[in-house]
N, C-alpha and C positions, 0 to 999 in steps of 0.2 A: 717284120716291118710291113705297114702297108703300102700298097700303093697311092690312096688317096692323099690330095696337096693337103699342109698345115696351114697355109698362109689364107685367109679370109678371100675369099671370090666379091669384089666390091661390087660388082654387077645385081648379084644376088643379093647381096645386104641392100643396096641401093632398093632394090625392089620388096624387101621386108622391112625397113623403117617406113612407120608409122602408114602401115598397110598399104605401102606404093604410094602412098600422098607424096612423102618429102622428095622422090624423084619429079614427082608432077612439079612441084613447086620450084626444086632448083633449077629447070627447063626453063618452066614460063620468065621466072628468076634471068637467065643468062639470057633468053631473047628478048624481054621487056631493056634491059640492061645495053645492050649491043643497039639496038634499033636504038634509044635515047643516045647513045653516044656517036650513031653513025647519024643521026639527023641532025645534032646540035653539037657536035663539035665539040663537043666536050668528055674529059675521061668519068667512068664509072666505075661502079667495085661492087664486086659480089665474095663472100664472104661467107664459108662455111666450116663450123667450129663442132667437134664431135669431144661430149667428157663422158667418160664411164667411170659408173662406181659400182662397185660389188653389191650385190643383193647378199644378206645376211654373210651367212659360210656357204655360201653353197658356189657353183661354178658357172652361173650365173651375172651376169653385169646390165644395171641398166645406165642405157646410152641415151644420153640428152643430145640433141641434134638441133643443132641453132643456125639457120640460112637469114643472113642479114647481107641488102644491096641498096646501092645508094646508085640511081639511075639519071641522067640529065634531063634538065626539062628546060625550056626557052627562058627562065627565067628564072633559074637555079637549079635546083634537083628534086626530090622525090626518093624518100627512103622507106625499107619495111623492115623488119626484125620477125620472124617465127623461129619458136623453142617449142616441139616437141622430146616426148621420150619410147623409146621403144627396152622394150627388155629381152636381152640374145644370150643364146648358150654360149662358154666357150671349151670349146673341144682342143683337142691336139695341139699342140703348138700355138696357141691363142685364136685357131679359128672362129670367128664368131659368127654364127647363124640364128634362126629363127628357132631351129628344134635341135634338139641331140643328138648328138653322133651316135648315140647307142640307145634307137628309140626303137622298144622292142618292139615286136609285131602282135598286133592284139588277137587272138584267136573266140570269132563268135559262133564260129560252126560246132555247132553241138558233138560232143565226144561221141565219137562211135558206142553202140547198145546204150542209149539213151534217148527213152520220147519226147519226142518234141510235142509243146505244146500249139494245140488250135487258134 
């Protein structure tokens, strides 16, 4: 058995969909959000919705990532809707990451008694 966790690290997913964007976005997301309700009195909602579907046969899932919020404004509110998708391995126990648990190591160093060329 290894020692490695099976369970998805959300940290690092958060920072592999849609190349660190959708972190950016849920941030700005929950402060644009917070500031409209602490100046106007009124509640807000933010709202993030994750579907995977299998890429082919393979082990493989692409993940739609939908950040929808609905923020206060003095004279009603202010909503936004983004759907990206990112495509993640999944390993072990349904870990899902960005690359493979078992991404071999590429070898460019030329085999020993072999010239390299100029």
């Amino acid at each position: 058995m290894s020692d490695q966790p099976t369970s998805t690290d959300v940290n690092a997913l958060l920072d592999d969909l849609d190349a660190g964007i959708f972190r950016e976005k849920l941030a700005r997301a929950l402060s644009d959000v917070a500031a409209g309700v602490v100046a106007h009195g009124k509640a807000g909602k933010v709202t993030v919705t994750f579907d995977l579907k299998q890429i082919a046969d393979s082990r493989q899932v692409d993940m739609a990532h939908k950040l929808t919020y609905v923020e206060p404004t003095a004279k009603g509110k202010r909503s936004e809707e983004n759907t990206t998708k990112t495509p993640l391995y999944v390993g072990r126990g349904g870990k899902l990451s960005l690359f493979p648990e078992e991404q071999h190591k590429f070898e460019f160093d030329a085999p020993q008694g072999t010239p390299q060329r100029a």
